[in-house]
N, C-alpha and C positions, 0 to 999 in steps of 0.2 A: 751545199745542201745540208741542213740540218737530219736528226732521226726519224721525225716528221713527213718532212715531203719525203723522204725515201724509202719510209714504209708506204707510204699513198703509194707512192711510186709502184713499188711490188705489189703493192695488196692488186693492181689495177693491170700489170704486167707479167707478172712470174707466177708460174704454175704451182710450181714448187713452193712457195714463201706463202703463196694462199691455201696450200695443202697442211703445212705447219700451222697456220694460223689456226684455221677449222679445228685441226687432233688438239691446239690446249685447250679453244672455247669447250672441247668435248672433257678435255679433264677439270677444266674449270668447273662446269657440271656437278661432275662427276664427285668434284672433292666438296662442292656445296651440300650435297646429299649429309655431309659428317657434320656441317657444321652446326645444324640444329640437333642434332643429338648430345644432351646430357654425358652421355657416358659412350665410349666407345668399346667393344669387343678386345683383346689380343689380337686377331684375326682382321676387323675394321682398323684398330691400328696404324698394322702392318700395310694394309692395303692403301692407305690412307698417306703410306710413309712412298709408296712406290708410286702412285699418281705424283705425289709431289717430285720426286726424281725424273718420273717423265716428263712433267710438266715444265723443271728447270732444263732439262737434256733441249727441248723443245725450243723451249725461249735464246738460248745458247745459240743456238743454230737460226731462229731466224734475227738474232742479232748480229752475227754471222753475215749475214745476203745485205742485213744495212748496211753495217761499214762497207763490205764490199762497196757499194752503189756510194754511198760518201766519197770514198776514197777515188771514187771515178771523178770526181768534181762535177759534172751534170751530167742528163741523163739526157738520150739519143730519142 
C-alpha cells in the first residue's frame, strides 16, 4: 500500500488521523492570513513561526499513522 491509499485509508477510518488533518487545514488558514501581507510585525513573525512548528508537529504525527498502516501490508 503506497502513502496514498493509506491516508484514503485513514482519512475514511480513524478518528484520530481525521482530527489531525482538520488542526493543519486550520493552520494552513491560519498561516495564509501572513502570506499577503507586505510586512510582518515581530509579534506576526513570531506567531507565524509557531503555526508553522505546530503545523510540522502535526504532519509528523499523521505521517506517523501512515507508515503505521503501510507497514501493516493491507488494510482489514
Amino acid at each position: 500500500m503506497d502513502d496514498l491509499a493509506a491516508k484514503e485509508y485513514l482519512l475514511e477510518n480513524d478518528s484520530q488521523f481525521q482530527q489531525l488533518v482538520n488542526e493543519h487545514q486550520k493552520f494552513e488558514l491560519q498561516l495564509a492570513e501572513f502570506t499577503g501581507r507586505p510586512f510582518l510585525t515581530v509579534e506576526e513573525q513570531f506567531r507565524e513561526t509557531i503555526i508553522k512548528k505546530k503545523k510540522l508537529a502535526l504532519k509528523d504525527r499523521m505521517q506517523t499513522l501512515i507508515l503505521r498502516i503501510r507497514t501493516q501490508g493491507s488494510v482489514n
